[in-house]
Phi, psi and omega in degrees: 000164190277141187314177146172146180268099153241165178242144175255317199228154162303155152159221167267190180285353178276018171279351168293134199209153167262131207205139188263130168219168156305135163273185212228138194252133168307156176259182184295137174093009185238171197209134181267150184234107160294121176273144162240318137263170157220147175263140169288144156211157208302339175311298182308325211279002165271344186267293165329304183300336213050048175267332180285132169334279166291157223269158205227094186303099051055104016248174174098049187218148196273159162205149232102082195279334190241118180181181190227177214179151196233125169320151177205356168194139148244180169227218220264137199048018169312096160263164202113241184286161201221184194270131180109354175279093189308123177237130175311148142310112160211101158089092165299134198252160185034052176335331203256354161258335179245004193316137170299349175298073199174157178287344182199111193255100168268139211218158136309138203298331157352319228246012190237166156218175181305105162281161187309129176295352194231038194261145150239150193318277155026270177318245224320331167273342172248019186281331216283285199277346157297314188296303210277309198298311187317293189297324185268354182282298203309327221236329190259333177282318189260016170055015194312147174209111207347157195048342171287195207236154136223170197235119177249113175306176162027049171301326177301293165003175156285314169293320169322277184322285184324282189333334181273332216252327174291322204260355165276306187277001176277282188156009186258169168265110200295168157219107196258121176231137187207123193278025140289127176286332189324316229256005218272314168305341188279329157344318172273071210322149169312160224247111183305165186262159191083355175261171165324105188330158165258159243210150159325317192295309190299304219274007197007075164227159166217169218227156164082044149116188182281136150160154185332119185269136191274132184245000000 
């Protein structure tokens, strides 16, 4: 039987268990996902721990908001995705019943999208709630628009890292900070080839708390 990640109790990963189950047939509007990946994300690690806000059923919950994955089943008047059509995960709703930590997940048919032909599986499970948290701050609340400057906190992060590349493919100039120097280079698309590593200066990121970055 297929494979699945569950919890009895809060605590740490070691509160995690591997537990063999039956899949589950989608109902009207849903759609079952063989995962071929899913992301760890900071999400989980509040729901495990019991830091998340909304209340989470105990014992026998599920975990994962994110992840990718090839349609397998729908169920009786599901239009959309149809079977075998690799599909994103976005933001799994009642995580702790549906989590993506597991060989197979059913969701609302809602709640999947097409992935990208030029996604790899990898990209395409951790993409979702960085890109959409990045994107709905930058683009539908702060209206970003070509030439503004913007100051991205926590550039090293995953939503940081969205944040420069949205705010790059729009056309405004991320200004990135982050107070690790390890973590500072990451701030930056790789370097063309044959040019110069990139440098505080090239990547405007600066380091050791906020403050003005030298361009």
């Amino acid at each position: 039987m297929p494979r699945v990640v569950l919890f009895d109790r809060f605590g740490g990963p070691d509160v995690l268990r591997i537990v063999e189950e039956p899949v589950v047939e989608p109902a009207a509007g849903e759609v079952r996902v063989r995962i071929e990946a899913f992301a760890v994300n900071p999400l989980d690690q509040m729901m495990r721990s019991g830091g998340l806000p909304a209340a989470v059923d105990l014992p026998h919950a599920r975990l994962g908001v994110e992840g990718t994955g090839v349609v397998d089943a729908v169920g009786p008047g599901t239009t959309g995705p149809e079977i075998g059509d690799p599909v994103v995960l976005t933001a799994v709703p009642d995580a702790s019943v549906r989590g993506s930590y597991g060989e197979y997940t059913t969701v609302p048919a809602s709640r999947v999208l097409a992935r990208p032909a030029g996604l790899g599986v990898v990209e395409a499970a951790a993409s979702w709630v960085a890109f959409s948290t990045a994107y709905g701050a930058l683009v539908e609340k702060a209206r970003m628009r070509p030439g503004d400057h913007v100051l991205v906190t926590a550039a090293s992060g995953g939503v940081g890292r969205a944040a420069i590349q949205i705010a790059n493919q729009i056309g405004a100039v991320p200004i990135a900070v982050t107070r690790q120097a390890a973590k500072w280079k990451s701030c930056s698309p790789p370097a063309p080839p044959g040019s110069s590593p990139p440098t505080r200066r090239t990547t405007r990121c600066s380091h050791r708390g906020i403050k003005p970055a030298t361009i």
